[in-house]
C-alpha positions, 0 to 999 in steps of 0.5 A: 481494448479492455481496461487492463490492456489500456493500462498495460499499454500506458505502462502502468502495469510493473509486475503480474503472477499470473497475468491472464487470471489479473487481466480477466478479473480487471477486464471484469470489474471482479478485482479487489485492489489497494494503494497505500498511502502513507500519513507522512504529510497533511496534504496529497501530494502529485504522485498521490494524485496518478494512483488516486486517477488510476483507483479511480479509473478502475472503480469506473470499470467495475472493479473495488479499490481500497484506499489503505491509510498506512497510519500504522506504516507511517509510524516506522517509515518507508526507506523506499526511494530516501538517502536518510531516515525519515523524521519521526512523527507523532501519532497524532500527527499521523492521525491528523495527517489521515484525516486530511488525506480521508477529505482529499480522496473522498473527492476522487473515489465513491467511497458510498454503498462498499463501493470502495473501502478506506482502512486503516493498517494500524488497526491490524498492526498495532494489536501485533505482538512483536514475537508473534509477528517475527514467528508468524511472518518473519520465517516467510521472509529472507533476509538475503531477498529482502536486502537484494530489494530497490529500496534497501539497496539505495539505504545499505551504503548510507546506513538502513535502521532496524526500524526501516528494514521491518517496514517491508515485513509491515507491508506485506503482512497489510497485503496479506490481512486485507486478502484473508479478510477483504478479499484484496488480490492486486496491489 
């Protein structure tokens, strides 16, 4: 059983395009692949933990995990799985937060030699114009699609901020960056 079988089997795959390109690249250590974790707190948390086993897990197989420190994301805040909005932070909040998390995961994954890579999406997203943005990215999304989503659903009753509905748009685009320019192909 290959790597991506075993993984399949604990149910830690949710959705795959094309499952037997995935399965031949994981099985051969050929797959570039992120996690995000955003800066919402200055500790990793237990949930962080199984994605950081997993990052780890297929690193040891072959394949090039990217740690994604979503300081940029953390500024807008992700509605997913809240009934409120989350609390603001301040920018060097979030950065202290990043920082404690790079000392966290350094322990977990082999970060030497471009073994695995740890970026930061506020430097992409922030030098974003906002209009370029909306015309670059926006005309790819729906609104109606995006409002069938998980994590607006919860939020649409309670009230979802303008702020919270872009965080979706914000995460696309890191996917989306990091495959033009590190070759990232699964999440």
């Amino acid at each position: 059983m290959g790597i991506y079988e075993e993984l399949v089997a604990r149910g830690l795959i949710a959705q795959v395009t094309n499952e037997e390109e995935i399965r031949n690249m994981v099985n051969n250590g050929k797959a570039t692949f992120y996690i995000g974790f955003d800066c919402t707190a200055d500790s990793l948390h237990v949930g962080h933990f199984m994605a950081l086993c997993l990052m780890k897990r297929l690193q040891m197989a072959g394949n090039k995990p990217i740690a994604l420190i979503g300081d940029g994301t953390t500024l807008i805040g992700d509605p997913s799985g809240r009934t409120d909005m989350r609390k603001m932070l301040t920018k060097e909040d979030i950065n202290y937060n990043a920082e404690c998390f790079k000392c966290q995961m350094e322990k977990f994954i082999d970060f030497s030699d471009g073994k695995a890579l740890m970026l930061h999406n506020a430097d992409w997203l922030a030098p974003l114009n906002y209009i370029d943005l909306l015309r670059e990215v926006g005309a790819c999304f729906s609104v109606n699609n995006m409002l069938r989503a998980e994590c607006y659903k919860q939020r649409m009753e309670k009230g979802l901020s303008f702020l919270e509905f872009n965080y979706m748009i914000m995460q696309s685009y890191d996917f989306y960056y990091m495959f033009q320019h590190y070759g990232c192909n699964m999440q």
